[in-house]
C-alpha positions in Angstrom: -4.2 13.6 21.9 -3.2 14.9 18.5 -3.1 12.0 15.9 0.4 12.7 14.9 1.9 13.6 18.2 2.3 10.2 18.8 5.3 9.4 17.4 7.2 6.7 19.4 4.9 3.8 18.5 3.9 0.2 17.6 1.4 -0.1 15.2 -1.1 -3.0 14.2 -3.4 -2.4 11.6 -7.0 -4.1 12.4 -9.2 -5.3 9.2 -12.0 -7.4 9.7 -11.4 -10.9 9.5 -8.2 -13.3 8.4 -4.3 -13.0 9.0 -1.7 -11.7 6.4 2.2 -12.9 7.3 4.7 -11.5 5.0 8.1 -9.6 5.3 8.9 -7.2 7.7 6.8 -4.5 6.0 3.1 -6.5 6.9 2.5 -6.3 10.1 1.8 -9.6 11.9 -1.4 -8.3 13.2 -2.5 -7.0 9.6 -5.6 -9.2 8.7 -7.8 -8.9 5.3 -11.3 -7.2 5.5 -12.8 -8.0 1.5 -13.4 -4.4 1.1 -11.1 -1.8 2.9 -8.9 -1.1 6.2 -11.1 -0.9 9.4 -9.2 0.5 12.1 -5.7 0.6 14.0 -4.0 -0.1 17.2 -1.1 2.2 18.2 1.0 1.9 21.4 2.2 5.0 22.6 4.4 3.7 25.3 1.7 3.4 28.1 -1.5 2.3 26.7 -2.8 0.9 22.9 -5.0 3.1 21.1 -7.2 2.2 18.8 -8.6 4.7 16.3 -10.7 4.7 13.0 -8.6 4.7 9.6 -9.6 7.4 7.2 -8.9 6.8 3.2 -6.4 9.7 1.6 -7.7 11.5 -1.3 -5.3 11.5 -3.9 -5.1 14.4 -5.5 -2.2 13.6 -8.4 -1.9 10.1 -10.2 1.3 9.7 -12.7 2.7 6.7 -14.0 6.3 6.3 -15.9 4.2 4.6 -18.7 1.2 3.5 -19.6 -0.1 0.5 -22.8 -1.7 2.7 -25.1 -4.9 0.6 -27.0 -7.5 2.0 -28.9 -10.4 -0.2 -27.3 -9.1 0.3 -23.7 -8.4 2.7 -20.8 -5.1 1.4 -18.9 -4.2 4.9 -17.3 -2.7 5.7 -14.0 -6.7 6.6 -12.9 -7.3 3.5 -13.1 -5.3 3.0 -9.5 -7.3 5.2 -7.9 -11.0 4.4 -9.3 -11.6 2.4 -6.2 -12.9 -0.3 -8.7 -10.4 -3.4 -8.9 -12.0 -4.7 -12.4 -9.6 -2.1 -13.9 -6.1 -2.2 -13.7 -3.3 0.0 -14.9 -0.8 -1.3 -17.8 2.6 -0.3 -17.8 3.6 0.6 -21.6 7.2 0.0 -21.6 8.7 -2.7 -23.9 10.4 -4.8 -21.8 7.7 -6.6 -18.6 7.9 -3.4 -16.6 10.8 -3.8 -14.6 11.5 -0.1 -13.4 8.2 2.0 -14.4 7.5 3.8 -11.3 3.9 5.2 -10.1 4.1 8.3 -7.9 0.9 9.6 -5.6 0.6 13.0 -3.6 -2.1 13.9 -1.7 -5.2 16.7 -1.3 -4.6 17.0 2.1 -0.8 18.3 2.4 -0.3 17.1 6.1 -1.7 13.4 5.2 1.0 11.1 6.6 -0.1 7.5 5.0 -0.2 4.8 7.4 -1.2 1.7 5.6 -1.5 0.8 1.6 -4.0 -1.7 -0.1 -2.7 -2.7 -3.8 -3.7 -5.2 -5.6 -0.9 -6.6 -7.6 -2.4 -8.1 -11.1 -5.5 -7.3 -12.9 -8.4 -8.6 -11.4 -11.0 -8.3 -14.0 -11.4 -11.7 -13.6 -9.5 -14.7 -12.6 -8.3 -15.6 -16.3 -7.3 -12.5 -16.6 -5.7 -11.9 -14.0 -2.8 -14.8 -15.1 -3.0 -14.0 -18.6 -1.0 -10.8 -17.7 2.1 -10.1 -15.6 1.5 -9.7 -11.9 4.1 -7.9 -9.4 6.4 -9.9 -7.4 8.3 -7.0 -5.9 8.7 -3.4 -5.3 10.2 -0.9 -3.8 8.7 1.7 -2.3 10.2 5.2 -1.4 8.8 8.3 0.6 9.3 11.3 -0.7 10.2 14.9 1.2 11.3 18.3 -0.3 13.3 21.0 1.6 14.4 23.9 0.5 12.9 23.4 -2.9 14.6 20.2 -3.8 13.2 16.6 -3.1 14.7 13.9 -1.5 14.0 10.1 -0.2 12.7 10.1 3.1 12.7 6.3 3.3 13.1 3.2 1.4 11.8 0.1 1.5 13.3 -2.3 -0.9 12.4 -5.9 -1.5 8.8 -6.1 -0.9 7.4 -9.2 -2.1 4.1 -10.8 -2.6 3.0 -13.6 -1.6 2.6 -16.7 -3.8 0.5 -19.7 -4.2 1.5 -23.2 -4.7 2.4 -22.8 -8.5 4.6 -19.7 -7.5 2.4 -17.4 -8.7 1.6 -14.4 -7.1 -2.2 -14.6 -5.6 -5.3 -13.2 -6.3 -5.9 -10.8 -3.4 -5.0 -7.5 -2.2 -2.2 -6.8 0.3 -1.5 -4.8 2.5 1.3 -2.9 3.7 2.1 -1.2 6.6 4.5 1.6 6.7 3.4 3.3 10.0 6.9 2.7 11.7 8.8 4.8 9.7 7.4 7.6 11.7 8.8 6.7 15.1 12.4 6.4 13.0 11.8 10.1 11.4 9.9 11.8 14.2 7.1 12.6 11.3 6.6 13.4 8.2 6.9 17.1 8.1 8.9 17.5 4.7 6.3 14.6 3.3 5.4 15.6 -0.2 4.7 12.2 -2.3 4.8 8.3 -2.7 6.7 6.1 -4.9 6.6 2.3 -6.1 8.9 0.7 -8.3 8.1 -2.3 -9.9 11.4 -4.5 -9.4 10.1 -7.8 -10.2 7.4 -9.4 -12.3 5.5 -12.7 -11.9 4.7 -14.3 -15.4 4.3 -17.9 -14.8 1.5 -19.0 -17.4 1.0 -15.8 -18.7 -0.1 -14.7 -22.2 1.3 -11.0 -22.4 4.0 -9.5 -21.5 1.9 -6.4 -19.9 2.3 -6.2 -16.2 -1.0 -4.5 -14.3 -2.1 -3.4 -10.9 -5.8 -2.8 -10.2 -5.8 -0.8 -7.5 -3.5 1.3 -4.8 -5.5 2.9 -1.7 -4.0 4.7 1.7 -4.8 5.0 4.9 -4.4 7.2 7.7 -5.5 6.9 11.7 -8.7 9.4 11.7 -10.3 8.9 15.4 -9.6 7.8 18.8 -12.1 5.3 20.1 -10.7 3.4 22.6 -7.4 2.9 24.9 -6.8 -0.1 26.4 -4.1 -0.9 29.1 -1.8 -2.9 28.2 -3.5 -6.1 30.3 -6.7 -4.9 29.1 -5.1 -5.7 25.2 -3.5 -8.6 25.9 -7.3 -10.3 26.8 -8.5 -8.6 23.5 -5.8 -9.9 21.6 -6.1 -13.3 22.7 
């Protein structure tokens, strides 16, 4: 079974320990692993398949704007240094609202099925709520056809959770965007990724710089097991 032949689906994305609930984005069987995705858990109309997730190699990086400073790197590679002490800064003058990051891929055919991002900078704790952290984005697939580009899909209000003094938490998320394949049928015009930063949490912060550490993909690599569906149902439970 080809990986991307199975296109009528419902996905779960499996990490290794905890539960993430958020909006419709986040899968309600999405739980946090400290370091990266594990594997997934796709239902292909008879039986659920789990495979091993495989991280994307990005191949391009680019940023609307970035805070310029002589004594530090904030640039777009920062997103993609798989090191969440450094963070990319959005240069703009106003907090960021509308400075877009946009991601393409080595591998031409990758189809993205989940996204870790960490929403602040996490250098450390103080840090992290000196700064701006995002709230909410939008994020946008991106095809070309015929030579011109177009929005595959788009996924607007995506919000971040919050602690008890509204402020968005230290921690990764992570999103799962794997049903927009059963909608399209695949990704075969697939040519990029977009986030838009549409709203900024800056409850006790210092600057008016809004960061994010880190943004990693992930795609289903392997099949290792299929379950029935009563066989899953034990599993899950």
């Amino acid at each position: 079974m080809m990986k991307y032949d199975i296109l009528r689906v419902l996905i779960f994305v499996i990490l290794c320990t905890g539960l993430l609930t958020c909006s419709t984005l986040y899968s309600q069987n999405i739980k946090i692993s400290r370091d990266s995705l594990v594997n997934i858990i796709e239902f292909d109309g008879a039986f659920y398949n789990k495979y091993t997730l495989k991280r994307l190699i990005v191949d391009t990086c680019k940023a609307s704007s970035v805070l310029r400073s002589k004594n530090q790197n904030y640039s777009e590679n920062n997103l993609i240094d798989n090191n969440d002490h450094t963070a990319w800064v959005e240069g703009a003058l106003n907090a960021g609202i509308g400075e877009k990051i946009r991601i393409t891929f080595k591998n031409k055919n990758a189809l993205p099925y989940a996204i870790k991002l960490v929403p602040g900078y996490l250098k450390s704790e103080e840090i992290w709520y000196k700064n701006n952290r995002v709230a909410n984005i939008t994020i946008r697939t991106v095809g070309k056809e015929g030579g011109s580009e177009y929005i595959i899909d788009e996924w607007k209000d995506v919000s971040f959770r919050r602690d008890s003094l509204s402020k968005v938490s230290i921690s990764p998320v992570y999103i799962d965007i794997s049903q927009n394949y059963i909608q399209h049928m695949g990704y075969n015009d697939f040519v990029a990724i977009e986030f838009e930063i549409m709203e900024v949490d800056n409850v006790g912060a210092i600057y008016n710089d809004t960061c994010i550490s880190e943004i990693s993909f992930y795609e289903i690599n392997e099949l290792i097991k299929r379950y029935s569906p009563e066989e899953y149902q034990k599993i899950k439970n």
